[in-house]
C-alpha positions as a Markdown table, in Angstrom:
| # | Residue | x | y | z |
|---|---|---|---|---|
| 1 | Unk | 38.3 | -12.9 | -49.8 |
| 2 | Unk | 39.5 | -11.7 | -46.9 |
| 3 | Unk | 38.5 | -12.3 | -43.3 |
| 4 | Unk | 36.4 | -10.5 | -41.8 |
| 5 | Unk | 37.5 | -8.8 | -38.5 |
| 6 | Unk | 35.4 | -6.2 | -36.0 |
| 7 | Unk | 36.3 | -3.0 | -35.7 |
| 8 | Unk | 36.4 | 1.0 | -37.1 |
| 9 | Unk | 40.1 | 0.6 | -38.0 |
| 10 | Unk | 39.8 | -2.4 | -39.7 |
| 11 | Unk | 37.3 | -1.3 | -41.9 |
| 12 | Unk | 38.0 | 2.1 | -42.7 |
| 13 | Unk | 37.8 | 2.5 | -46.6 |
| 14 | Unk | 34.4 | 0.4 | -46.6 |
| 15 | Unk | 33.3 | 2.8 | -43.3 |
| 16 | Unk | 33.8 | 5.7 | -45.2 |
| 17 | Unk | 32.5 | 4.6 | -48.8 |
| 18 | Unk | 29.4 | 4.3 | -46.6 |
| 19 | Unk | 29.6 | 7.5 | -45.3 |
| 20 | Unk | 29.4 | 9.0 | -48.6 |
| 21 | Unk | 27.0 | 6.7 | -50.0 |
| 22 | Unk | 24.6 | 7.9 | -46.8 |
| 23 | Unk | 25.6 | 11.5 | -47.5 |
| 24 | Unk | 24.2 | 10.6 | -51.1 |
| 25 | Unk | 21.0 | 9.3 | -49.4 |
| 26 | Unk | 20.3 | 12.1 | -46.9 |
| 27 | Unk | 20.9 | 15.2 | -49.7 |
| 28 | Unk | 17.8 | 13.6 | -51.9 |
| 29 | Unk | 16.0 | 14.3 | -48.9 |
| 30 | Unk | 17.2 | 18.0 | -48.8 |
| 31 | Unk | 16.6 | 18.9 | -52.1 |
| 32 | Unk | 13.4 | 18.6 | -51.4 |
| 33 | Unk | 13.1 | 20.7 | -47.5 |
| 34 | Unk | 13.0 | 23.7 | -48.4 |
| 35 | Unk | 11.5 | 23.7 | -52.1 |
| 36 | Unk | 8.3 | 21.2 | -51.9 |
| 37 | Unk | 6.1 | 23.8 | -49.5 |
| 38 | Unk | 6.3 | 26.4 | -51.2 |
| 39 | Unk | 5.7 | 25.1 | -54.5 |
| 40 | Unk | 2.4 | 23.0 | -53.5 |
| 41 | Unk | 1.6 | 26.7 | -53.4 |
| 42 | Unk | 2.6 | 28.6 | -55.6 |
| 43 | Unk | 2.6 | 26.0 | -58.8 |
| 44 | Unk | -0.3 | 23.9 | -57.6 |
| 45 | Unk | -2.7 | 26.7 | -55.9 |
| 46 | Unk | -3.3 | 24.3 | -52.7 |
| 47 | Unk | -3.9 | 26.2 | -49.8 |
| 48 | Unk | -5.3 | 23.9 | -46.9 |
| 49 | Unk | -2.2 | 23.1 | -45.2 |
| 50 | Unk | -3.3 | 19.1 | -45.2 |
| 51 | Unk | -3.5 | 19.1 | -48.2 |
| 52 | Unk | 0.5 | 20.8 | -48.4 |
| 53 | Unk | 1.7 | 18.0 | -46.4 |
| 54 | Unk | 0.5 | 14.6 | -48.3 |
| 55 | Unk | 3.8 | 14.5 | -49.7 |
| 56 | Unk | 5.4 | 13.9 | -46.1 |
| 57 | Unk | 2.0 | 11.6 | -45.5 |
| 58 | Unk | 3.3 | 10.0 | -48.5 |
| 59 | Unk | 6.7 | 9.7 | -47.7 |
| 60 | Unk | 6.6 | 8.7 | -44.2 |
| 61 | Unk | 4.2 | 5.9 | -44.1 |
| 62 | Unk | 6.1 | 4.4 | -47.2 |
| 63 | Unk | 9.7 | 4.7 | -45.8 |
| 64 | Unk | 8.6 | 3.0 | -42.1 |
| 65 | Unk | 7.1 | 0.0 | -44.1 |
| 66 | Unk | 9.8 | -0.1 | -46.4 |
| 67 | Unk | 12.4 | 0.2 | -43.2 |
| 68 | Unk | 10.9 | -3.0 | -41.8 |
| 69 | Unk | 11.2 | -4.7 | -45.6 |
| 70 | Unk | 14.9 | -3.3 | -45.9 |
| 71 | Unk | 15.7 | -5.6 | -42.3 |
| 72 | Unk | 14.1 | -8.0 | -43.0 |
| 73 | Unk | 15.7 | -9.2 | -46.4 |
| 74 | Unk | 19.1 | -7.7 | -45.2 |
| 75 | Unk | 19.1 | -10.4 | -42.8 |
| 76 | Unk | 18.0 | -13.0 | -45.5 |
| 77 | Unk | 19.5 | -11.8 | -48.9 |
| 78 | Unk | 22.2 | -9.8 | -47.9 |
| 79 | Unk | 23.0 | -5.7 | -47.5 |
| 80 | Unk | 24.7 | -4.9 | -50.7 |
| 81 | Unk | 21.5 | -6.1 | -52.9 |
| 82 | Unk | 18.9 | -3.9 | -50.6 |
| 83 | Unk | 21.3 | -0.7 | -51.0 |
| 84 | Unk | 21.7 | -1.2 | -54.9 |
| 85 | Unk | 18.0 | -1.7 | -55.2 |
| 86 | Unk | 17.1 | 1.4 | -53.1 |
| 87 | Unk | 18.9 | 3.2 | -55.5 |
| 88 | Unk | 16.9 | 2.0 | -58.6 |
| 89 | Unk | 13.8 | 2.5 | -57.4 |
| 90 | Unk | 15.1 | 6.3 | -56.3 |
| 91 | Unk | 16.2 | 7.2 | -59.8 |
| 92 | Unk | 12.7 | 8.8 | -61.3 |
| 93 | Unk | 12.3 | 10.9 | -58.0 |
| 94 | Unk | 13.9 | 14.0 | -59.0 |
| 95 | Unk | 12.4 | 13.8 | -62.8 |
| 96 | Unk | 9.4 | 12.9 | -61.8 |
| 97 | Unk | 9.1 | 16.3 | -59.6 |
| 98 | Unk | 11.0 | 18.3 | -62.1 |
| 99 | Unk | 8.5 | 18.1 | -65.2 |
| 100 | Unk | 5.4 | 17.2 | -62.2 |
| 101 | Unk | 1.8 | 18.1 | -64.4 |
| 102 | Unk | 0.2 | 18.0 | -61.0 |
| 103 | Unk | 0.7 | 17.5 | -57.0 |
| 104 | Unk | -0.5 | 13.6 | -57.5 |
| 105 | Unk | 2.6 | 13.2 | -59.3 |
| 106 | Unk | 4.9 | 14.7 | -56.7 |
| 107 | Unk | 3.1 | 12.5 | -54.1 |
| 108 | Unk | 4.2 | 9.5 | -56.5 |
| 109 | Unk | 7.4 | 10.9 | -56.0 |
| 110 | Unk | 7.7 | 11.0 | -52.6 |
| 111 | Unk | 6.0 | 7.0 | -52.3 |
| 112 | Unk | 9.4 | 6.3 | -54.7 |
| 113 | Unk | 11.7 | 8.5 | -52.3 |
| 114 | Unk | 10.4 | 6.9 | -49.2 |
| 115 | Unk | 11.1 | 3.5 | -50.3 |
| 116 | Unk | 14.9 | 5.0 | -51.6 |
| 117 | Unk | 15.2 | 6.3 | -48.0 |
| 118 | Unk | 14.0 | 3.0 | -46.3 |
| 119 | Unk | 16.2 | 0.7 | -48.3 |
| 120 | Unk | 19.0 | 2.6 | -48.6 |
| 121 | Unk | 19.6 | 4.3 | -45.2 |
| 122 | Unk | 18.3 | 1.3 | -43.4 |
| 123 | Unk | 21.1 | -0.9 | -45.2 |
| 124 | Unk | 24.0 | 2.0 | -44.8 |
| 125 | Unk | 23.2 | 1.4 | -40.6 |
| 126 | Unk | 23.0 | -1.9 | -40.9 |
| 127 | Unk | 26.5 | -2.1 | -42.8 |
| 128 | Unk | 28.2 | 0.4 | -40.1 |
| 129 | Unk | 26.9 | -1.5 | -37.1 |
| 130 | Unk | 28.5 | -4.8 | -38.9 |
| 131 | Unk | 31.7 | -3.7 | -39.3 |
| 132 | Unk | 32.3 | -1.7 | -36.2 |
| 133 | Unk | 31.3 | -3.9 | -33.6 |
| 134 | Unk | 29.9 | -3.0 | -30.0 |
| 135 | Unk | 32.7 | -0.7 | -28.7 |
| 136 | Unk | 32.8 | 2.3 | -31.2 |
| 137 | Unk | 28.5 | 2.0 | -32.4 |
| 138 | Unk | 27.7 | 5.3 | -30.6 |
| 139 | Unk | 30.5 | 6.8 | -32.9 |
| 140 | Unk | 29.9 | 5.0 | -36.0 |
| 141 | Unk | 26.2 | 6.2 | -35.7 |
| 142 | Unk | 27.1 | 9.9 | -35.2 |
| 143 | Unk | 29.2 | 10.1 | -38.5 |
| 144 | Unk | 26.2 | 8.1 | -40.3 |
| 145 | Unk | 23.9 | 10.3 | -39.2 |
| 146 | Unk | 26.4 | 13.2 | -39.2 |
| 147 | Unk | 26.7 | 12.4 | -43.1 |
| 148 | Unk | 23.2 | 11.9 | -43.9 |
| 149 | Unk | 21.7 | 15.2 | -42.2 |
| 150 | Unk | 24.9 | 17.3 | -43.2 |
| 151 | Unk | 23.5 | 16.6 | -46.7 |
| 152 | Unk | 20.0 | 17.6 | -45.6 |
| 153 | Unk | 21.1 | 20.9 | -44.7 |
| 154 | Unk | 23.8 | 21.9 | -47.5 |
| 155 | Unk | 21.0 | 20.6 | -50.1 |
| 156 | Unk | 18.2 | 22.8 | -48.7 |
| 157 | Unk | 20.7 | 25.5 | -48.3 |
| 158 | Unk | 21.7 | 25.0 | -52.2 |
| 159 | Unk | 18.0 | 24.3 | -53.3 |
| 160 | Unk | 17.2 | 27.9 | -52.0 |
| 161 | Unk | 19.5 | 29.6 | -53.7 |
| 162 | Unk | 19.3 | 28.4 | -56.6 |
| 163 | Unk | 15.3 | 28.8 | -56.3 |
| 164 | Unk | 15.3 | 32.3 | -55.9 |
| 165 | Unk | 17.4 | 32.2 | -58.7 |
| 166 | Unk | 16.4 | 30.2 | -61.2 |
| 167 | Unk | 12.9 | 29.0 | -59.9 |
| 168 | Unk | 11.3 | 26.8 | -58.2 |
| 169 | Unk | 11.4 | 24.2 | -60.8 |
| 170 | Unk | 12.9 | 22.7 | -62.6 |
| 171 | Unk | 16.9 | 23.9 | -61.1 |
| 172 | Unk | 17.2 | 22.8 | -57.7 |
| 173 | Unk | 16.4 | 19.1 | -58.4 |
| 174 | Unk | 19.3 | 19.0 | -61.1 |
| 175 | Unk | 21.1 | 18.2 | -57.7 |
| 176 | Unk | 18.9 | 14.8 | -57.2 |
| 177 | Unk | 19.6 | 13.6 | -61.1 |
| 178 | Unk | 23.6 | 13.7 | -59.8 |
| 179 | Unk | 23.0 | 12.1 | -56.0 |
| 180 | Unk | 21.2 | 9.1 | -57.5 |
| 181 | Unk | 23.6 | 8.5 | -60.4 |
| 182 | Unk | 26.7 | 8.8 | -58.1 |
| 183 | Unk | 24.9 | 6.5 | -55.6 |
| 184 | Unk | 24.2 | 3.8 | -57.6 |
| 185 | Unk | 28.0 | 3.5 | -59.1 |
| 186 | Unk | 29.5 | 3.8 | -56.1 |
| 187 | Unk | 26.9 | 1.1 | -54.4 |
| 188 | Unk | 27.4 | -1.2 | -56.8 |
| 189 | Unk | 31.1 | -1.0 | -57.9 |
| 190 | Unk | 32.4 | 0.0 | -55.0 |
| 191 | Unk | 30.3 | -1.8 | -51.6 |
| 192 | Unk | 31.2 | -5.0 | -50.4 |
| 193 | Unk | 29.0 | -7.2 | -48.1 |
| 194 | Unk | 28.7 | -6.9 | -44.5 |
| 195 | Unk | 27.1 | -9.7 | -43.0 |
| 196 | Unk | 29.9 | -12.0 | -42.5 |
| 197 | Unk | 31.5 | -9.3 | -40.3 |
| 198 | Unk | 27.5 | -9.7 | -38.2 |
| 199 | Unk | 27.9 | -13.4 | -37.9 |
| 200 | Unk | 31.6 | -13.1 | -36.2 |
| 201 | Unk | 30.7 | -10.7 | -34.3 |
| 202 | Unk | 27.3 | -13.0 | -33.3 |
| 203 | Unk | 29.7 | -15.6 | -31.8 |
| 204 | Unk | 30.1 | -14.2 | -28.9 |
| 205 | Unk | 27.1 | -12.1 | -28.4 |
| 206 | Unk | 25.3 | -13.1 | -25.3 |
| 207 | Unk | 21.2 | -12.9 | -25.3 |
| 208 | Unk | 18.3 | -14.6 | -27.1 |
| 209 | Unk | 20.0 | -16.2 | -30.2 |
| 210 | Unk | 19.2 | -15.3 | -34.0 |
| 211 | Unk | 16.6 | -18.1 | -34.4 |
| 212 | Unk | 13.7 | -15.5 | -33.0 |
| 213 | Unk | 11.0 | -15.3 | -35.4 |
| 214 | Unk | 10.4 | -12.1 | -37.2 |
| 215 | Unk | 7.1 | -11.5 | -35.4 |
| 216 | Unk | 9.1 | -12.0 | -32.5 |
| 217 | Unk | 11.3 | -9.7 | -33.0 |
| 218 | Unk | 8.6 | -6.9 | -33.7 |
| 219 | Unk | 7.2 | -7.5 | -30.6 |
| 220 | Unk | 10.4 | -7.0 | -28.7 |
| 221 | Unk | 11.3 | -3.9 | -30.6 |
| 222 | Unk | 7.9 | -2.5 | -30.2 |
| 223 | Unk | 6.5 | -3.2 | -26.7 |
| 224 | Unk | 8.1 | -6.0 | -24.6 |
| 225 | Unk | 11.6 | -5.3 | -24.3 |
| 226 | Unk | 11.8 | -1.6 | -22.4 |
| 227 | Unk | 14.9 | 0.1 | -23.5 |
| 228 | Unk | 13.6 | -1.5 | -27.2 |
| 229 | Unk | 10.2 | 0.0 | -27.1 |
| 230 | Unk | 11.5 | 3.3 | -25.3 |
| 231 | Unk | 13.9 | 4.2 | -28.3 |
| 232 | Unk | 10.9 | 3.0 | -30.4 |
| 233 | Unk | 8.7 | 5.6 | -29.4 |
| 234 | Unk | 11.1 | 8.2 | -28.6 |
| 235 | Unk | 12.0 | 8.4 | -32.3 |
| 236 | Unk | 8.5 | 8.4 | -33.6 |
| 237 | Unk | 8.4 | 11.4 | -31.8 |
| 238 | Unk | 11.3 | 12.8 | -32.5 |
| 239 | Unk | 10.2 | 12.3 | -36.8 |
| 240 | Unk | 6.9 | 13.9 | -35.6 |
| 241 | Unk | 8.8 | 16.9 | -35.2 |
| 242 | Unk | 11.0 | 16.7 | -37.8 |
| 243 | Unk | 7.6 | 16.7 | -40.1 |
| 244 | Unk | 6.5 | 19.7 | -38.5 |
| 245 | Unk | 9.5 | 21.7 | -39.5 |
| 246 | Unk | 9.9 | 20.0 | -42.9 |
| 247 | Unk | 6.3 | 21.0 | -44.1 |
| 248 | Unk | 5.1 | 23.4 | -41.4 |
| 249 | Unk | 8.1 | 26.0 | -41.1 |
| 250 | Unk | 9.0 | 27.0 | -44.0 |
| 251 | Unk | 5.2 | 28.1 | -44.4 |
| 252 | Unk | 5.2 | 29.5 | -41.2 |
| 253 | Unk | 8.2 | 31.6 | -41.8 |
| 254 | Unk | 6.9 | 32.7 | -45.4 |
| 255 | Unk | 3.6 | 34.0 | -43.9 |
| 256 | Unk | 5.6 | 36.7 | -42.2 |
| 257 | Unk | 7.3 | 37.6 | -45.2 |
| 258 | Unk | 10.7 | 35.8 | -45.2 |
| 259 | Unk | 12.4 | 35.0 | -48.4 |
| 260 | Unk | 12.7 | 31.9 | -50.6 |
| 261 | Unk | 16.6 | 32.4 | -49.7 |
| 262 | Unk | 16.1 | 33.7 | -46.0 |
| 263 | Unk | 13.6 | 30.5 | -45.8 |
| 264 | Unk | 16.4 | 28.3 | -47.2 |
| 265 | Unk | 19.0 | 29.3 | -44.8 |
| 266 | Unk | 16.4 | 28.7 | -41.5 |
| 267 | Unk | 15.2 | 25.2 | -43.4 |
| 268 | Unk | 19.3 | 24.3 | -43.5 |
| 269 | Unk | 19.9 | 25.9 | -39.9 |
| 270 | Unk | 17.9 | 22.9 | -38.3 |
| 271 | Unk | 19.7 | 19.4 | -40.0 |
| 272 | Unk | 23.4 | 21.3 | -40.2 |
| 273 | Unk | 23.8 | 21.7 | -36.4 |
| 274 | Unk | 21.8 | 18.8 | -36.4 |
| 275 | Unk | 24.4 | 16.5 | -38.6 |
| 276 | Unk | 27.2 | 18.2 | -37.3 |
| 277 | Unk | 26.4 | 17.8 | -33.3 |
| 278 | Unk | 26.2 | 13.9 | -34.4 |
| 279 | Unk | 29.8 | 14.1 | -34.7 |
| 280 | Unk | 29.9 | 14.4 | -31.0 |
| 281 | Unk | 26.5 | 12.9 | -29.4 |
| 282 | Unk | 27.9 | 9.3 | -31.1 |
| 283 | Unk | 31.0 | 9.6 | -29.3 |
| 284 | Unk | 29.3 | 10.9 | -26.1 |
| 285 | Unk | 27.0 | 8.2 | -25.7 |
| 286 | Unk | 29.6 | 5.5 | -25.9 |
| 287 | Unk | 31.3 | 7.6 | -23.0 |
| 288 | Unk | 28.3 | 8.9 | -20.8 |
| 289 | Unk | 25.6 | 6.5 | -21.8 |
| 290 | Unk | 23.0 | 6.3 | -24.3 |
| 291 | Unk | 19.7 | 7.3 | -21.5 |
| 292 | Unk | 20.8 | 11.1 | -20.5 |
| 293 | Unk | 21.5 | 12.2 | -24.2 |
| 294 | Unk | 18.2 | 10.9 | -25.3 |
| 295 | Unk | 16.1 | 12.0 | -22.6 |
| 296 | Unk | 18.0 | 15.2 | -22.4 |
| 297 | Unk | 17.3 | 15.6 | -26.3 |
| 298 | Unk | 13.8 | 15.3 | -26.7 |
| 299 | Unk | 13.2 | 18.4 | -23.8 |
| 300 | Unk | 15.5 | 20.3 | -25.7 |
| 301 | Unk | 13.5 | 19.6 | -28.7 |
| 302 | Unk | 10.1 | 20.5 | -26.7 |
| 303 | Unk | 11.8 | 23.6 | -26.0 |
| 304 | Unk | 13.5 | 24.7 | -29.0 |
| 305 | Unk | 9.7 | 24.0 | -31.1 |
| 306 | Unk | 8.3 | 26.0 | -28.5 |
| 307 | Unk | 10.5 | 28.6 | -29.3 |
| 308 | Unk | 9.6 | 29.0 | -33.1 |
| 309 | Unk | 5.9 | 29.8 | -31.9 |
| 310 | Unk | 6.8 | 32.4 | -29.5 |
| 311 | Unk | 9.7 | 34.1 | -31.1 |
| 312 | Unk | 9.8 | 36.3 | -34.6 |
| 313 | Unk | 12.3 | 37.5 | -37.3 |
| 314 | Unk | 15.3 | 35.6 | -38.6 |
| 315 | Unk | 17.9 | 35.8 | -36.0 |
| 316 | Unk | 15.9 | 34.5 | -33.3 |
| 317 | Unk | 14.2 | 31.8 | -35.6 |
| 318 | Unk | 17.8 | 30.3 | -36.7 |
| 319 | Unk | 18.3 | 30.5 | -32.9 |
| 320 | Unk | 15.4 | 28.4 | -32.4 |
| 321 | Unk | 16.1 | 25.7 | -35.5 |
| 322 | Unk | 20.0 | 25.6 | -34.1 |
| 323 | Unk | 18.9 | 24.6 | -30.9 |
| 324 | Unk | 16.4 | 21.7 | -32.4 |
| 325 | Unk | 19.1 | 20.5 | -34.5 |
| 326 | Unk | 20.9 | 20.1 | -31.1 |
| 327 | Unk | 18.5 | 18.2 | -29.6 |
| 328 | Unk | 17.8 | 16.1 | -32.5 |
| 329 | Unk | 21.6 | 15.5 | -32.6 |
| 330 | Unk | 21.4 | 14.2 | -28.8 |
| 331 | Unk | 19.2 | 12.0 | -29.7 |
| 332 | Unk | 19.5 | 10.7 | -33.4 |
| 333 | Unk | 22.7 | 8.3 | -33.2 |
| 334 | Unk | 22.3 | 7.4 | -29.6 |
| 335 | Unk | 18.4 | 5.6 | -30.4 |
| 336 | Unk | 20.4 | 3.6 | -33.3 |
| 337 | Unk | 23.0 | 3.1 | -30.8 |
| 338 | Unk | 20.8 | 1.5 | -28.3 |
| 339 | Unk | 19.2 | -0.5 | -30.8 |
| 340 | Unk | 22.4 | -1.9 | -31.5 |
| 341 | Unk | 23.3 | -2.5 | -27.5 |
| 342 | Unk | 20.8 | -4.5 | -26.6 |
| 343 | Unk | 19.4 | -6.4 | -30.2 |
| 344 | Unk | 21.9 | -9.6 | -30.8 |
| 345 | Unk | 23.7 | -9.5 | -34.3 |
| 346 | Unk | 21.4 | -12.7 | -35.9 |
| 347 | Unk | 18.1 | -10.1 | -35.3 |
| 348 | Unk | 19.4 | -7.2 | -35.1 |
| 349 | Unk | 18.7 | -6.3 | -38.8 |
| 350 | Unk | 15.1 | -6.8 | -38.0 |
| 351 | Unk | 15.5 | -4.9 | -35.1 |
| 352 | Unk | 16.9 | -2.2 | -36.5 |
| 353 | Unk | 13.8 | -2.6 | -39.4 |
| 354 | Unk | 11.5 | -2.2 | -37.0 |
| 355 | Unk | 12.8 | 0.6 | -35.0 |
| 356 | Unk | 13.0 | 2.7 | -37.9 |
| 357 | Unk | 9.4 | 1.6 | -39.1 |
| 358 | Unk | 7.8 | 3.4 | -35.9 |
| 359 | Unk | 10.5 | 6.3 | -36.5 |
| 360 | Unk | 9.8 | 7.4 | -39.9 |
| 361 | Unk | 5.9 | 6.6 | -39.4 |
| 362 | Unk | 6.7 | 9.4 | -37.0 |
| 363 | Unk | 7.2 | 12.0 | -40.7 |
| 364 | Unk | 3.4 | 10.6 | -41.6 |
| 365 | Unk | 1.7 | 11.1 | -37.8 |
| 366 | Unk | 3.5 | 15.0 | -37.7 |
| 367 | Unk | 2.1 | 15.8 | -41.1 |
| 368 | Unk | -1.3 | 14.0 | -40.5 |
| 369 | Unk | -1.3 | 15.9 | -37.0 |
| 370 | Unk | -0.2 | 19.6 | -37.6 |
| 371 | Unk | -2.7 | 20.1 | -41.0 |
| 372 | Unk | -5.2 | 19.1 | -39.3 |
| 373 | Unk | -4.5 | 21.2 | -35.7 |
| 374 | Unk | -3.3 | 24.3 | -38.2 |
| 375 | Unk | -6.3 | 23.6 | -40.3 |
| 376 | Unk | -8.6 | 23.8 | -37.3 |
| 377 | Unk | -7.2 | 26.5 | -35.6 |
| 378 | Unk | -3.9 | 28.2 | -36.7 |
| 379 | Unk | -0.2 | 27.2 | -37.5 |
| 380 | Unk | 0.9 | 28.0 | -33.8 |
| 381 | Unk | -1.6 | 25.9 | -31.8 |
| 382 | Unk | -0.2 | 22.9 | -34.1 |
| 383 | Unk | 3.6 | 23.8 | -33.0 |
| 384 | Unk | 2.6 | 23.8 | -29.7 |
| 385 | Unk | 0.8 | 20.7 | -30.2 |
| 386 | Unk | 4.3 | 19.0 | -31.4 |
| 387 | Unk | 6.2 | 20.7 | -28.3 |
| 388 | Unk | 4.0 | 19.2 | -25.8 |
| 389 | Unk | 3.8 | 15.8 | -27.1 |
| 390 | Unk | 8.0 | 15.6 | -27.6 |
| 391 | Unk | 8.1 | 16.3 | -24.0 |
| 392 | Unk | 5.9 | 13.9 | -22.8 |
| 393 | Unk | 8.1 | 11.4 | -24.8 |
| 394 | Unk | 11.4 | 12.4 | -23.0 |
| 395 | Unk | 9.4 | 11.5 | -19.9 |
| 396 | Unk | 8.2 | 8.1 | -21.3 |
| 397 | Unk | 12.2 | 7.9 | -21.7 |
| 398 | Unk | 12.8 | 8.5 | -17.7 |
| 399 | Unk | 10.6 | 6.3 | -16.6 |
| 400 | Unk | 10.8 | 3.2 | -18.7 |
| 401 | Unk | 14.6 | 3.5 | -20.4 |
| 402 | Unk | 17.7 | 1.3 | -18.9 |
| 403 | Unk | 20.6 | 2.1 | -19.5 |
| 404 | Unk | 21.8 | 0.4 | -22.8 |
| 405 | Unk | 25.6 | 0.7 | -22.7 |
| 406 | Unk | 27.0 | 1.6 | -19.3 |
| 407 | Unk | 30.0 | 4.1 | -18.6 |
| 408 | Unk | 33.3 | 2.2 | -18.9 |
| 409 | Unk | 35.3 | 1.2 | -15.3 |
| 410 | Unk | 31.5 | 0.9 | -13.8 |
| 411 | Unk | 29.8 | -2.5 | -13.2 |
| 412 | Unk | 27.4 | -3.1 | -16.3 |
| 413 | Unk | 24.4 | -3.9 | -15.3 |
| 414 | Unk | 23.1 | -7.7 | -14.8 |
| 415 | Unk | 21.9 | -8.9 | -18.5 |
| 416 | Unk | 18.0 | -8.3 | -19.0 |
| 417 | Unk | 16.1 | -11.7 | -19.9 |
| 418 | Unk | 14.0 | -11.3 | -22.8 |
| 419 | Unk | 10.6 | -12.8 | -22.3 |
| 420 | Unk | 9.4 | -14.7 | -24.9 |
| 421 | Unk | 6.9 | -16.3 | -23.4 |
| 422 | Unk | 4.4 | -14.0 | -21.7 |
């Protein structure tokens, strides 16, 4: 075998076997964004919007536990086995939706998808961060990211389409049957391991060791450390929103008459600019620093949702979803990047986990919050709602974020202690 060595050159075929695996991971996301809504109501006759969003519920709350799983035996058992086994478990999603008798079984789907999503987009970070090493994370995070939401948006684009013309079911999730079968070959032929490149790179990695505990570590991630708990909540926030438009806007855009193929386009709008700006936010942040892109993106965010509650008709809605996805792009890649900066490589796995637990539990709180605010008083109150509340979390940003990775030719800042004590 050979030995492992640091760096995006140096691992180029395994970087971007991963990209397409995540690209894999992110479009049996899509083929559900812009599909699911609308047949909760037309198929299953359910018309409190609560009741539309248990899928996301569903999802959400299973994919942040089953993040914090995917760390935790990546750092114990190994990457390779968590990918392979998140693609397992993800191979009755699509069927499952496709010949569906009720919504209970497309809410069983979604528990299966969410623990697909946690194990295997968990593991494809983990494995990027691994071989590229500290210099080129902000970049290897935009083209994961980049991969996975490019997906997102080609697959709800395609869904659509093929939905207006062929139905609702069972067509557009033809597309999941192929992602799942072509990510589980190439996982398993094709990936090779990662953590011996996390263990060179943890020999000279300076900070609290890798002998923390795991509770330890979820305390870090979550509260004590600040630039750890910052990105923490920033990207709970930031998947609050994404829930909104997942399960709230394609409802909102087919109560004022748009098409199942209009509504595709807008539901694809939103994660293409979003995966594509990634290409350059990952590379930013390495330049510029990971604080003003993330900051920045979650009051563009606040804006752009805004926006879809004031505005009408298609043009000025895409508008609206292409500024989102550039916010979201700000701020996707730079949190994992962050994560990355200031976690050392023995817990970083768990790190990571944990991060992405209070993230995706973001998908759960968004759909739990805007049936309930649309329920009690109208669709628009509830987009405000999720405006006002990704603000306030580009303030928390402002006031408690440091700097993670500092411009290069300026003085890095003196290391942080972690506390472990108080």
């Amino acid at each position: 075998m050979d030995r492992p060595r640091l760096g995006l050159r140096a691992n180029l075929s395994q970087f971007l076997l991963l990209v397409a695996v995540n690209a894999l991971v992110g479009g049996m996301v899509g083929q559900e964004r812009t599909v699911l809504p609308l047949l909760a109501e037309d198929e299953f006759g359910l018309t409190a919007v609560s009741a539309t969003l248990t899928f996301i519920v569903a999802f959400g709350l299973v994919k942040a536990a089953t993040n914090f799983v995917a760390g935790t035996l990546s750092d114990r058992i190994g990457r390779k086995p968590v990918l392979v086994a998140g693609w397992l478990v993800g191979l009755p999603v699509p069927l499952l939706i496709m010949w569906a008798p009720s919504w209970g079984w497309v809410v069983a789907a979604n528990v299966l998808l969410g623990v697909n999503q946690g194990l295997t987009w968990s593991t494809t970070v983990i494995m990027k961060i691994d071989l590229v090493g500290p210099e080129q994370r902000g970049l290897a995070m935009g083209f994961n990211e980049a991969a996975g939401y490019g997906a997102v948006a080609l697959t709800a684009l395609a869904t659509g389409a093929i939905a207006e013309t062929w139905g609702l079911r069972p067509a557009p999730f033809l597309l999941g049957v192929a992602f799942v079968a072509l990510g589980l070959g190439l996982s398993s032929a094709l990936v090779r391991e990662t953590r011996a490149h996390a263990a060179l790179e943890a020999r000279g990695h300076d900070g609290p060791g890798g002998g923390l505990t795991t509770r330890e570590v979820v305390v870090l991630t979550s509260f004590r450390e600040k630039a750890l708990s910052a990105t923490s909540q920033a990207g709970l926030v930031n998947n609050l929103n994404d829930g909104l438009a997942w399960g709230l806007f394609p409802l909102h855009f087919a109560a004022a008459g748009m098409s199942v193929g209009r509504i595709g386009v807008l539901a694809a709008t939103y994660p293409a600019v979003w995966g594509l700006g990634q290409l350059v936010t990952g590379g930013l942040s390495d330049r510029i620093g990971r604080k003003p892109l993330i900051a920045g993106g979650m009051f563009v965010q606040a804006v752009a949702i805004a926006a879809v509650a004031v505005v009408d008709g298609f043009i000025a809605w895409a508008a609206a979803a292409a500024l989102l996805g550039a916010g979201t792009a700000m701020v996707y890649p730079t949190l994992l990047a962050a994560i990355g900066d200031v976690a050392h490589p023995g817990w970083r796995a768990r790190a990571v986990g944990v991060y992405r637990l209070w993230r995706d539990a973001g998908y759960a709180v968004g759909a739990l919050l805007a049936g309930v605010v649309a329920d009690l008083f109208d669709v628009g109150v509830a987009i405000w709602t999720v405006a006002l509340l990704t603000a306030a979390s580009g303030l928390v940003v402002v006031v408690r974020m440091y700097e993670t990775h500092p411009r290069p030719g300026r003085t890095p800042p003196a290391p942080r202690p972690v506390d472990l004590e108080s």
